[in-house]
Structures are given as C-alpha cells and as structure tokens.
C-alpha positions as CSV (number, residue, x, y, z in Angstrom):
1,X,19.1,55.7,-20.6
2,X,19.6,52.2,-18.8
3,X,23.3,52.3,-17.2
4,X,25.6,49.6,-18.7
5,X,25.8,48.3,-14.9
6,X,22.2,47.8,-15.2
7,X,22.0,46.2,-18.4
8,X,24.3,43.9,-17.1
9,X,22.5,43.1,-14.0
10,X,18.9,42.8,-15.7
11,X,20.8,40.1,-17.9
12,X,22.1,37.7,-14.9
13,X,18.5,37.9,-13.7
14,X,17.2,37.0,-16.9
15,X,20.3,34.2,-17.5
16,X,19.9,32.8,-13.4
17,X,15.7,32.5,-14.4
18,X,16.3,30.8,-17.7
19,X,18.8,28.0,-16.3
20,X,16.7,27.6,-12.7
21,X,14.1,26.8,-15.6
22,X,16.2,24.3,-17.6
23,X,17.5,23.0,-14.2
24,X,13.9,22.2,-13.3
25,X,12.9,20.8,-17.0
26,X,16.2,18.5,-17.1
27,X,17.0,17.2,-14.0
28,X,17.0,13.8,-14.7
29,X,18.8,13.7,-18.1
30,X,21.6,11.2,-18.4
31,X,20.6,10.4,-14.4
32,X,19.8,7.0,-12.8
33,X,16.6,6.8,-10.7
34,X,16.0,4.0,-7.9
35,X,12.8,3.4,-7.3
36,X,12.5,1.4,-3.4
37,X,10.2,-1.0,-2.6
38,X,9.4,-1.6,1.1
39,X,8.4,-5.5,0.7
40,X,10.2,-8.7,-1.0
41,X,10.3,-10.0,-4.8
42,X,7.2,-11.5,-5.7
43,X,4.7,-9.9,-3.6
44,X,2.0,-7.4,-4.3
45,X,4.0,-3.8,-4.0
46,X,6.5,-5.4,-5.9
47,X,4.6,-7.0,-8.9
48,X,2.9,-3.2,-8.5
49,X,6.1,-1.0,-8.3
50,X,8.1,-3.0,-11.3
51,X,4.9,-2.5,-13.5
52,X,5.5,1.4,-12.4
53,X,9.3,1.2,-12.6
54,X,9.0,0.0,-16.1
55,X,7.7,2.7,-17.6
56,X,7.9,6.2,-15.6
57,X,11.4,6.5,-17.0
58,X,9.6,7.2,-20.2
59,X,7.5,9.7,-19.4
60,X,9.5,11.7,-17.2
61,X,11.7,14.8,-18.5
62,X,14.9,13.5,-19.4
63,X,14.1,10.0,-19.7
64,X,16.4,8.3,-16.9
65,X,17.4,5.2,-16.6
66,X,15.2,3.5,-13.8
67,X,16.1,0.4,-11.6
68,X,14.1,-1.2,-8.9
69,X,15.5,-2.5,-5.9
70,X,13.7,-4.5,-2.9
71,X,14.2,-3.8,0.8
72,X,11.8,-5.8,2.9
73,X,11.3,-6.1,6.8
74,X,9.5,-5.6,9.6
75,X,6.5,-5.0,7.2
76,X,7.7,-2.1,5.2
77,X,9.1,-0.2,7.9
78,X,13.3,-1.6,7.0
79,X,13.2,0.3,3.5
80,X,10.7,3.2,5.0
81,X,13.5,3.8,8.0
82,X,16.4,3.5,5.5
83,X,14.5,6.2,2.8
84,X,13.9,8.6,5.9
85,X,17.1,8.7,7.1
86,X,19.7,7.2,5.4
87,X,18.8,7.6,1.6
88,X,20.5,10.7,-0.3
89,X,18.6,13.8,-0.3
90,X,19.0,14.3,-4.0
91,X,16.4,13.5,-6.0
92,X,17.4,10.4,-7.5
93,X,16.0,8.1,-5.1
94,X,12.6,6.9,-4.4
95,X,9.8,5.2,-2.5
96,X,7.3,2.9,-4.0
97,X,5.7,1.9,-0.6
98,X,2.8,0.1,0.6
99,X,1.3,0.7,4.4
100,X,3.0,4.7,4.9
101,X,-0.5,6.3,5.7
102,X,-1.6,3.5,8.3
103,X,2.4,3.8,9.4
104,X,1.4,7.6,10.1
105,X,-1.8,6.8,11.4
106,X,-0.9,4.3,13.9
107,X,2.1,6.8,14.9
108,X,0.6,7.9,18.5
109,X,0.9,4.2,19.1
110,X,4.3,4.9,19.5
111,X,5.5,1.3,17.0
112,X,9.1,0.9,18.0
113,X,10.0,0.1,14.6
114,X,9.4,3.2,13.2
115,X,12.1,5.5,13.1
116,X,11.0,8.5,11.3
117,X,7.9,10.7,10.4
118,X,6.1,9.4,7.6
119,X,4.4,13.0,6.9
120,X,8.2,14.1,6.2
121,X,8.5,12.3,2.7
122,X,8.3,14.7,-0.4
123,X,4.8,13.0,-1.7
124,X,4.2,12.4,-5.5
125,X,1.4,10.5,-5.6
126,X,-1.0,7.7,-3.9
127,X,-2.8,5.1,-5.0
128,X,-6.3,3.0,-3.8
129,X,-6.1,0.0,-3.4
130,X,-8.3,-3.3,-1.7
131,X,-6.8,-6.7,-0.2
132,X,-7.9,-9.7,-0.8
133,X,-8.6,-12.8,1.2
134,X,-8.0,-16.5,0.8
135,X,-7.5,-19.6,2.7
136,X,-6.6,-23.3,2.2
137,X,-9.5,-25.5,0.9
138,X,-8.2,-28.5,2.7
139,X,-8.9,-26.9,6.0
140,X,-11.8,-29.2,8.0
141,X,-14.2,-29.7,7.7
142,X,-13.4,-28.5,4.0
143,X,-14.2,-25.4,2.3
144,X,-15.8,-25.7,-0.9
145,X,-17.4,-22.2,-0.8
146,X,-16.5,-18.5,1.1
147,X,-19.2,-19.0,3.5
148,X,-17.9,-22.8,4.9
149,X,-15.0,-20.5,6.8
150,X,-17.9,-20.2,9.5
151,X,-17.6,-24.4,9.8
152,X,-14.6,-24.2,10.6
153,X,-13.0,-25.2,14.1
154,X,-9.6,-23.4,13.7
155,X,-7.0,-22.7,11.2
156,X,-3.8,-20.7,10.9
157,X,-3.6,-17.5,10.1
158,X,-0.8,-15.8,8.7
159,X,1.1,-12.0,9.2
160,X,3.4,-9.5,8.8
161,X,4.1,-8.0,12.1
162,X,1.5,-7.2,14.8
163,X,1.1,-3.3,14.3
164,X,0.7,-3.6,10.2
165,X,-2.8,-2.8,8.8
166,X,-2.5,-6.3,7.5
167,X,-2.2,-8.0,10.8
168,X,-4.9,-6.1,12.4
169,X,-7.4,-6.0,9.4
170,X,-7.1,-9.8,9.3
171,X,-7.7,-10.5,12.6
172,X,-10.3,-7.9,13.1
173,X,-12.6,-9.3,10.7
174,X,-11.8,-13.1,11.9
175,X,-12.5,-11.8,15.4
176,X,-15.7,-10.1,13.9
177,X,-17.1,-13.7,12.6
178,X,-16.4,-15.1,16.0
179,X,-13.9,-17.9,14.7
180,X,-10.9,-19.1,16.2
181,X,-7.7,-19.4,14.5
182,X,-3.9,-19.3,15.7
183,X,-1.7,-16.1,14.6
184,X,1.6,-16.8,13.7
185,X,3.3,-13.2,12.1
186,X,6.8,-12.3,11.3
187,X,7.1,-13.2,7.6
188,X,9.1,-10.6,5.5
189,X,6.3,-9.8,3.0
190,X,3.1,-11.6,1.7
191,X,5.3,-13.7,-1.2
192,X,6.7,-15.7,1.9
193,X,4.0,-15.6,3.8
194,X,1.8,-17.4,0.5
195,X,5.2,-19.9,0.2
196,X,4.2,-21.0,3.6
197,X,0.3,-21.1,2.7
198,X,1.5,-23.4,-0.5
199,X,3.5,-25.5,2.2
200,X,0.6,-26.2,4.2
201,X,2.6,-24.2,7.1
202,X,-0.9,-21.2,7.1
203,X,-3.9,-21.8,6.3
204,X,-5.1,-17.9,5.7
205,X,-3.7,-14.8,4.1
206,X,-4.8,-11.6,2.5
207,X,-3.0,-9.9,-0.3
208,X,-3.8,-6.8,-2.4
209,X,-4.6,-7.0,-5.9
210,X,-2.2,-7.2,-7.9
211,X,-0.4,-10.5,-6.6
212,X,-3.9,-11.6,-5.9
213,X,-4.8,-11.5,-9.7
214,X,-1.3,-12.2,-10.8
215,X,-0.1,-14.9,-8.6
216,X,-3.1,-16.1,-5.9
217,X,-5.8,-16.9,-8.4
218,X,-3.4,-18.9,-11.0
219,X,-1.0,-21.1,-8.5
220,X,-3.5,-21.4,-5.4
221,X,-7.2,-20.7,-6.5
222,X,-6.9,-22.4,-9.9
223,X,-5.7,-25.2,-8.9
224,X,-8.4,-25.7,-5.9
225,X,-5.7,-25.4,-2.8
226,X,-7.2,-22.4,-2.1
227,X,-10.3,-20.1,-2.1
228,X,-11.0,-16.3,-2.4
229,X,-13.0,-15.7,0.5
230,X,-14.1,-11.6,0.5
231,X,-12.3,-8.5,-0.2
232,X,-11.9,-5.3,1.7
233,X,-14.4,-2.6,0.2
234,X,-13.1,1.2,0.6
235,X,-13.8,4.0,2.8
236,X,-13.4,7.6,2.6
237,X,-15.1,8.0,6.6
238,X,-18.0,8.9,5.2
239,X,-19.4,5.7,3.3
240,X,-18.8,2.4,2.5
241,X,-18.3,1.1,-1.0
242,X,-17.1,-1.3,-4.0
243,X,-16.4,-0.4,-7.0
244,X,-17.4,-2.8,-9.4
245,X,-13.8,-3.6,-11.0
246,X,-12.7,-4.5,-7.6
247,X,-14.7,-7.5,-7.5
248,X,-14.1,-8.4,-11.3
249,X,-13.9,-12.0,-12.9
250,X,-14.1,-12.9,-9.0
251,X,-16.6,-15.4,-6.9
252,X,-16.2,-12.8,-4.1
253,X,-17.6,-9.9,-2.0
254,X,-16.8,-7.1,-0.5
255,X,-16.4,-8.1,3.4
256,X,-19.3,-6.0,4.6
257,X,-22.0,-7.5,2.4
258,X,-19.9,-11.1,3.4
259,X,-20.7,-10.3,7.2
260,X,-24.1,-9.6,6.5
261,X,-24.8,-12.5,4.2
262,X,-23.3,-15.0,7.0
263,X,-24.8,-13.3,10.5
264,X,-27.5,-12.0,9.8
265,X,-26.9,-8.7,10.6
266,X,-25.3,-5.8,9.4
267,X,-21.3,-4.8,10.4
268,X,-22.3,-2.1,13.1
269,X,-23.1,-5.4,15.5
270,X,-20.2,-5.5,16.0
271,X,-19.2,-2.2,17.7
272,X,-15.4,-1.5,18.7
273,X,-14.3,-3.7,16.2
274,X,-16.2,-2.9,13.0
275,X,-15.5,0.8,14.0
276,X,-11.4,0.2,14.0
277,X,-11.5,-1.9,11.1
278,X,-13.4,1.4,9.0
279,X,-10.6,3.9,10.1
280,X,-7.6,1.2,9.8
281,X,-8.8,-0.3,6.2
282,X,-9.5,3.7,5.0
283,X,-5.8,4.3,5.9
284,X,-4.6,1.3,4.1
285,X,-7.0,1.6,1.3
286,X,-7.4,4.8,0.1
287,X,-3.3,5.4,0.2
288,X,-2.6,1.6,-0.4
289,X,0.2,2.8,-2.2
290,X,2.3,6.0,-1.5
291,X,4.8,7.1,-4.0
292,X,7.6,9.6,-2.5
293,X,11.1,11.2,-2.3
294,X,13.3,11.4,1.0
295,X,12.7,14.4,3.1
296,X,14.2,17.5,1.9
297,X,14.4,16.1,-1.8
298,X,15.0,19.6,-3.9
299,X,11.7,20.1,-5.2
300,X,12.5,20.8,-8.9
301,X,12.7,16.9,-8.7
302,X,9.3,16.4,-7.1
303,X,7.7,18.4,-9.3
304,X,9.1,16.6,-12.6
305,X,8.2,13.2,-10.9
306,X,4.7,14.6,-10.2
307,X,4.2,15.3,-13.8
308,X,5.4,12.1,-15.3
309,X,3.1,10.3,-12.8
310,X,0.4,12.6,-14.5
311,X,1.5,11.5,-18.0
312,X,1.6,8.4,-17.3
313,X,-2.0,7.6,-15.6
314,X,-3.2,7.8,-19.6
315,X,-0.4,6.3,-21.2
316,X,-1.7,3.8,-23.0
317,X,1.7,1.2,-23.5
318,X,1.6,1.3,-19.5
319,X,-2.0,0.6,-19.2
320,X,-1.8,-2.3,-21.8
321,X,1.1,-3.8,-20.1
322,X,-1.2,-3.2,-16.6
323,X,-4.3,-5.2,-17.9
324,X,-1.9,-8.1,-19.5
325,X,0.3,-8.1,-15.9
326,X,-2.3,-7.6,-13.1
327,X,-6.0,-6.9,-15.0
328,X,-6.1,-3.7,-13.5
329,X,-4.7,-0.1,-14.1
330,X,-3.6,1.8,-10.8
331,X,-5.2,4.2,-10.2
332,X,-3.0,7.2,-9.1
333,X,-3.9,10.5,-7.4
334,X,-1.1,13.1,-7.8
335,X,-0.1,16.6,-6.1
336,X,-1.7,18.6,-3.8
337,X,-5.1,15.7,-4.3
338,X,-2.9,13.4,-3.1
339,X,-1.8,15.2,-0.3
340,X,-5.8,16.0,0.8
341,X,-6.1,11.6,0.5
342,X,-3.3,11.4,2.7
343,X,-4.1,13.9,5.3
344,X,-7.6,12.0,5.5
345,X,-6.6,8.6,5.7
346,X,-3.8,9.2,8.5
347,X,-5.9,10.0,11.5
348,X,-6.8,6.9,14.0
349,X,-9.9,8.5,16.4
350,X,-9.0,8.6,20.4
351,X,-11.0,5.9,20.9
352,X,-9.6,3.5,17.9
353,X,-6.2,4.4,19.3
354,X,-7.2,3.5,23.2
355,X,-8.6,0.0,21.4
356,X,-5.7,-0.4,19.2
357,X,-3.8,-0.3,22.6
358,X,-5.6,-3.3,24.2
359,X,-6.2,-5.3,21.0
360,X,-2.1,-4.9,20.5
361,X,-1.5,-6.3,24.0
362,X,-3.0,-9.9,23.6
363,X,-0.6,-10.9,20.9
364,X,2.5,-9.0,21.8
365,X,2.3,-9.2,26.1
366,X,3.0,-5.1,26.2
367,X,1.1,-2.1,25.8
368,X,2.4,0.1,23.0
369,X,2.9,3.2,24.6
C-alpha cells in the first residue's frame, strides 16, 4: 500500500506537470508584446510587420496586447544589435526583421556593424519574399519602357549601406547590364531613400513588395515619375524561378528573363557576378523576412508564438486585411521548416565570399576582413 510520503510526492509531480503546462498555454495572458522592426516607418518591413502586428495578438494564447515599434539604422543591423544584446530575455519582445539570413550569410565577411550572431535568435518563422526595381522616367534620354534603362548614359543609384543584400543586388545586376550609374548609400531605410527618389536626389531604387504595391506603384508609377523596371525571381540553389503572383497586375519581369530579353544571352554570361547575385538574392529571398525572439528567450514562449504564426497563415480577417493593404498574403514558413530555409539560405560559397571581398573594396577603400 502506497506510503502517505509517496502519495504526496506522486501529487507535486502531478501539480509541478499541470502548471509547467498552464505556464506554457498562458504565457502571454494580460502581457504586452513588442514586436521590433529593423527599418523606418513607411518602408516595406514596416508596412509588412504592422499588417503582422495587427493581428497575431489575436491568435496567440492569451491574447496580448501587441505594439510595434521602429528601430532603423545601418540597414537593419541598429534594432538587430539592440535585440541580440540589449533586449530582455523574456519572451515579450520581438524581431520582425528583414535582411538576418544575408546578415548571417555575409558573417565571414567580418561587417563591422554587426555585433552579434544572427543564428543565436530563437526563430519563429520566415517569410519569401522578392524586391522590386524602379527608376525615374525623367532620366535621359527618357524612359518610357523597362528596356530604355540600356539608353541610358548614367543615373543615380540609391542604398542602404555597402554590405546589405540591397546594395550589392542592385549594383550587381546594374554592373551585369554594363551601365554606369553613381552610388550614393547611407539612407536609413528604403522610405527615405524613395523621399529622395520623389526629390529628384536618386534616380533608382529597389524595394520589396509590399511598399512596392502599397506605396511605389500609387505615388511614383501611377503618376509616370517612375517605372517598374524587373523584379528579383527566387532561388532555392538549385533553380531559378517566379511564381506567377509575384509578377501580378505588373508590366514587369523577373530579372533573369529581363537580362536575356535585353543581351541576348542568357545570365550565366556573366560569370562571377551572376553567380553572387544567385547565392546573395537566395539569402535575401527565401528568408526575406525572419520573425524571432532574443537569444535565450524561454522557450514555452517560442513555442506559443510558433503556433499563433501557424494559426494565423489561414486566418482569413488577416488575409483580407493583406490583399486590401499590400495585394498579397505573406507567406510564412514556421518551426523546424523554417529553420531548414534558414540554414540554406545562410551560406555564401568560398568563392562568392573571396568576390564579395573585392567587389566591397571599390566602394568602401578597405577590404572587409
């Protein structure tokens, strides 16, 4: 017959289990949850991030309230510094981030303006993503259509900072077409750099979807200052492709068929510098957006953020609201999937990284390591 002693003990086993499982389920009951974005109001992570910010609170467990709060700089890296190091541990704060897989990728770079290890982050979910380019019609001789870019004599192109995907994607593929444009980089976040574009201070800028759709194509392309020129297709390091929502309601191409349609030949031509833009764009594309806790984040918390995010991929207010705000629904990956997407899109080959090195040097007088 059970001892009394052991009753007892059996039943603080079976009371610790039972709250560690209400712990778990109501974590964020009566909390506050900050959700961080790494670029400035108005831009694409942002417009992105709110729409998410919106309506996670509720689908998760608990229903918290959820704020948003910008920290741009240095493209992305300020608020991706300040979540790695300096952010509580607790499970209340959060990263809505653009740019952390090619921040890992381009890590044996050794960028000076990262200060912590992007594969520490407690990772919830990612989400793919393309950018889209446009430029100033007004630029001579005049650009009526995508392909007059190649009449061009120079124009300015606009960045970030040098080591962002951004940066080198857009030079990359200008450097591909063989035209000659002056770089001027630096601007806290695409929504300055297109104020400076509407000033007539750039001539050319990329942006990913959702401020393309939301803001590009009804202030700029709309009213015929600008033009969509191509978009980025994606890449998983095995292929090349566009899925056909990317290119929806738009007079546009993916870039590869773009290069093809206005040299003649197909993107392998161009050797080094098709090769670099594959393996940068499929660490910017296929994790466009990463969606994570601060390292060491208990985990009970992860796991009830990982769920909502599951919830709320086929919630149907959210994906109304997505289609009326930015004609698209992200499209998240969550958990261990996510993880695998990461993993892949975070690796820059030897001899990317030796040309990265070089290619860094002409705009910023130094090597990077």
């Amino acid at each position: 017959m059970p001892t009394f002693t052991k009753l007892l003990a059996a039943a603080s086993v079976i009371a610790l289990a039972t709250a560690g499982t209400a712990t778990a389920k109501d974590v964020y009951k009566d909390k506050r949850l900050t959700v961080l974005i790494n670029y400035s109001a108005g831009g694409p992570t942002d417009i992105e991030a709110r729409l998410f910010a919106r309506h996670i609170g509720r689908v998760i467990a608990g229903k918290p309230q959820v704020i948003s709060k910008n920290m741009a700089g240095a493209g992305g890296t300020v608020a991706t510094n300040y979540l790695g190091a300096k952010a509580r541990k607790d499970g209340y704060t959060m990263g809505y981030f653009t740019a952390l897989a090619s921040t890992q990728a381009f890590k044996p770079l050794k960028d000076r303006g990262v200060k912590v290890d992007p594969a520490s982050f407690g990772l919830i979910a990612t989400a793919s993503g393309s950018s889209y380019a446009y430029m100033r019609t007004d630029v001579a001789p005049g650009i009526k259509k995508p392909e007059d870019i190649m009449k061009t004599k120079g124009f300015t192109l606009l960045g970030l900072r040098p080591q962002s995907s951004l940066d080198l994607r857009e030079r990359i593929v200008l450097d591909m077409l063989g035209l000659k444009y002056k770089y001027v980089t630096g601007y806290r976040g695409t929504s300055k750099a297109r104020v400076a574009i509407l000033q007539g201070e750039g001539d050319y800028l990329t942006e990913s979807q959702p401020s393309f759709r939301a803001k590009v194509v009804p202030t700029l392309i709309k009213t015929g200052q600008a033009i969509g020129l191509f978009y980025y297709p994606f890449d998983d390091g095995t292929r090349v492709w566009s899925p056909p929502d990317l290119g929806k309601n738009l007079d546009m191409m993916p870039f590869d068929k773009f290069y093809t349609k206005v040299t003649g030949k197909k993107p392998e031509a161009a050797g080094m510098l098709w090769t670099a833009f594959r393996e940068i764009n499929r660490a910017s594309s296929m994790a466009q957006r990463s969606i994570i806790l601060p390292p060491g984040s208990p985990r009970a918390h992860r796991d009830a953020l990982r769920a909502a995010v599951t919830r709320l991929k086929s919630d149907k207010v959210f994906r109304a609201d997505a289609l009326k705000s930015v004609n698209f629904v992200p499209d998240f990956t969550v958990g261990a999937a996510a993880e695998r997407i990461l993993a892949a899109s975070t690796k820059l080959s030897p001899p990317v990284l030796k040309f990265l090195d070089g290619y860094l040097k002409k705009v910023t007088g130094k090597k990077t390591n």
